[in-house]
N, C-alpha and C positions, 0 to 999 in steps of 0.2 A: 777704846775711845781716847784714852790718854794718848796711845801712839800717835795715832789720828791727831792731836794735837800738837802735841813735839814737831812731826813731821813739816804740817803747817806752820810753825815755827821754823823749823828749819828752813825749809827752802823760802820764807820770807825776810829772811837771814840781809840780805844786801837790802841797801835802802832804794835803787834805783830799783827794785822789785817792788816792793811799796807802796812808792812814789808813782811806779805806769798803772797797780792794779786801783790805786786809790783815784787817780785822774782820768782811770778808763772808765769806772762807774760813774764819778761826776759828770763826766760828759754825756756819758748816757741817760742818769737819771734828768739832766739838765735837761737833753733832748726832748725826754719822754714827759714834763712838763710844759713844756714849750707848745708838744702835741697837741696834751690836754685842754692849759689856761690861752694859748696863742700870745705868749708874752714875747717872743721872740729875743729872751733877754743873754743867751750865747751868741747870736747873731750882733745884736749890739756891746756884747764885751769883746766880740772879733772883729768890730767893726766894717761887716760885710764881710769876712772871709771866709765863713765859714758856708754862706751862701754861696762865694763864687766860687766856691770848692764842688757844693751841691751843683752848680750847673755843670763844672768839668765832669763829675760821674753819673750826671743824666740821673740825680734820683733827688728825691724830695730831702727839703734840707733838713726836718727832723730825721732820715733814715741814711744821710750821711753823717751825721755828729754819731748815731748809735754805730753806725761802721768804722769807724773811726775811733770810737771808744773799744768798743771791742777788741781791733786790732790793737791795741794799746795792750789792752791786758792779756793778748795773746802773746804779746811779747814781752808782757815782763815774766808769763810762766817761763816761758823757752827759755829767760835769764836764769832764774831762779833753778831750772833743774841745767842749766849748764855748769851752774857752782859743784850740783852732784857729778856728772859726766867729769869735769876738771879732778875731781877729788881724789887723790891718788888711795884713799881708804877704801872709796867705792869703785876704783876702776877696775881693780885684780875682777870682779864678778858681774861689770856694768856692761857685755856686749851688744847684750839686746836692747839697751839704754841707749847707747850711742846709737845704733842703727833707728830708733824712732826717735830722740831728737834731729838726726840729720835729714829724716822724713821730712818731719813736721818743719823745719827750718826750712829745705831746697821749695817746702813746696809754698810757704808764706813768700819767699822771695820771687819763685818762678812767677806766679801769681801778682804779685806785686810789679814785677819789671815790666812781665808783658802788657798789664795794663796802664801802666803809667809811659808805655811807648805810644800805644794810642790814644793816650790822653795827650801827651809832650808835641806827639810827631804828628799828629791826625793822621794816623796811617790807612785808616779803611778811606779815605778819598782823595790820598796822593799817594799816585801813581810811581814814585821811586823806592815807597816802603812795599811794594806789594813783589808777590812773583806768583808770575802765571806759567803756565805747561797746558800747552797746545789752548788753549782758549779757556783755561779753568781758571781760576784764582786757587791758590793753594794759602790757605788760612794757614795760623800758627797751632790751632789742635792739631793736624798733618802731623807737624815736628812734634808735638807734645805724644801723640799712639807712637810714632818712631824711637823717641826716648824712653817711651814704658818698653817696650818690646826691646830694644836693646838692652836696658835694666834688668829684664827680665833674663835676658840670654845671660848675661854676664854671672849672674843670682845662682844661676842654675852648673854652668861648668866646672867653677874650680869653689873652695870653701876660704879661701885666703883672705886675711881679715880685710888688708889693703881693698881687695875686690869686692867686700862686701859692701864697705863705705864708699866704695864707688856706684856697685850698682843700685845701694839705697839713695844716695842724690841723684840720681839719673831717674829714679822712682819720683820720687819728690817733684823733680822739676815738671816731667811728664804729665802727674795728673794735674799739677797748676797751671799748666797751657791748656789741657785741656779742660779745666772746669773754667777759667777763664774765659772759654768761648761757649759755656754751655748754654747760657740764655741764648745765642744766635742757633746753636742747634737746636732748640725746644722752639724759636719761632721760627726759627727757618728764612733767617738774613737780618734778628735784630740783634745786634751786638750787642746794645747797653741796655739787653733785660734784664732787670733785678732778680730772676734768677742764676743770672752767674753768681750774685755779690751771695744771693740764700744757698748757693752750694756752696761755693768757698767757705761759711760759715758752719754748715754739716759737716761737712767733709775736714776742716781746722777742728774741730770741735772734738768727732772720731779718732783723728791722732794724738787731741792733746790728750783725751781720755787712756789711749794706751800708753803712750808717756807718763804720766801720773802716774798708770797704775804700775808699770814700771818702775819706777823710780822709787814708790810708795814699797814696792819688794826687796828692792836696795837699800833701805833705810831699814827695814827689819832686822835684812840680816847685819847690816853695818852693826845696828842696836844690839843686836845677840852676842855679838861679838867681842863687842862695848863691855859689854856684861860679863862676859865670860872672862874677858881679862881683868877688869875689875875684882870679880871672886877669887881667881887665880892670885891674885897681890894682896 
């Protein structure tokens, strides 16, 4: 239990980790009253932004403050265990660190761009962001199974770290185009179903958990070691 809190200390170490995981729960708890009493009192500290945010992602304004908060505290873990990944104490034994934070990082960004393209560009209804092939529309999950399958071939031929970190981003980015489009695949042409934003969330959730627990095994041994030289002097 005590490690368990060192840890937690630890990678709360930076204040801009702190500072995203304490403002991503305000947001959220703020939201999730808002729900309940109908005060609408984020909405009037944002003065309407936070609602014409809710119209740009098509979802109710209490369920964009909570997406929004969330992302928040998903990136300040990603911060928090980057201080690990940086740390030259922990790098000698951090490979499989590095390879799931650059997971969970390509695939919060992949995710992130492609949907703020068609929020920014209104791409699904002008005609210069699209491409067709022979009369199809070729959506952006297409590119996203083409990146995983490239990621994948790359994973598999040679063990070279360079190549690892490559085909782990090319992983990353992959399944975020394609969870991006997954509410349109579950309905079958709507793009702004609130099951992309609930997979994005599973699915961020899943990596940040093996990142932790990653990271949480890199502290151990960091710890053991700590210790051992400690005794040794």
């Amino acid at each position: 239990m005590r490690e368990i809190q060192h840890f937690l200390s630890f990678l709360a170490r930076p204040k801009i980790v702190k500072v995203s995981i304490i403002s991503g729960i305000g947001i959220i708890g703020g939201a999730l009253i808002d729900a309940v009493v109908f005060l609408n009192i984020l909405n009037k500290i944002t003065r309407g932004e936070a609602l014409e945010a809710a119209t740009l992602l098509r979802l109710s304004y209490e369920s964009t403050l909570i997406f929004v908060g969330y992302v928040i505290i998903l990136l300040g873990f990603l911060r928090s265990t980057y201080s690990m990944v940086r740390n030259e104490k922990c790098n000698a034994n951090s490979k499989k660190l590095q390879i799931q934070f650059i997971i969970l990082f390509s695939f919060i960004i992949s995710f992130l761009i492609a949907r703020a393209f068609v929020v920014l560009l209104n791409a699904p209804i002008n005609p210069a962001y699209q491409l067709w092939l022979k009369g199809y529309r070729i959506h952006h999950f297409f590119y996203g199974i083409g990146v995983l399958i490239i990621g994948g071939w790359l994973g598999h031929i040679r063990n070279g770290r360079r190549l690892t970190k490559i085909s782990a981003s090319l992983y990353g980015i992959g399944v975020g185009l394609v969870v991006d489009e997954f509410g349109l695949l579950l309905t079958f042409g709507d793009y702004w179903a609130a099951q992309s934003y609930l997979f994005f969330v599973v699915i961020s959730v899943f990596f940040l958990i093996t990142l932790l627990s990653e990271a949480y095994s890199q502290f151990k041994i960091y710890l053991s070691q700590s210790r051992s030289v400690t005794a040794l002097l």
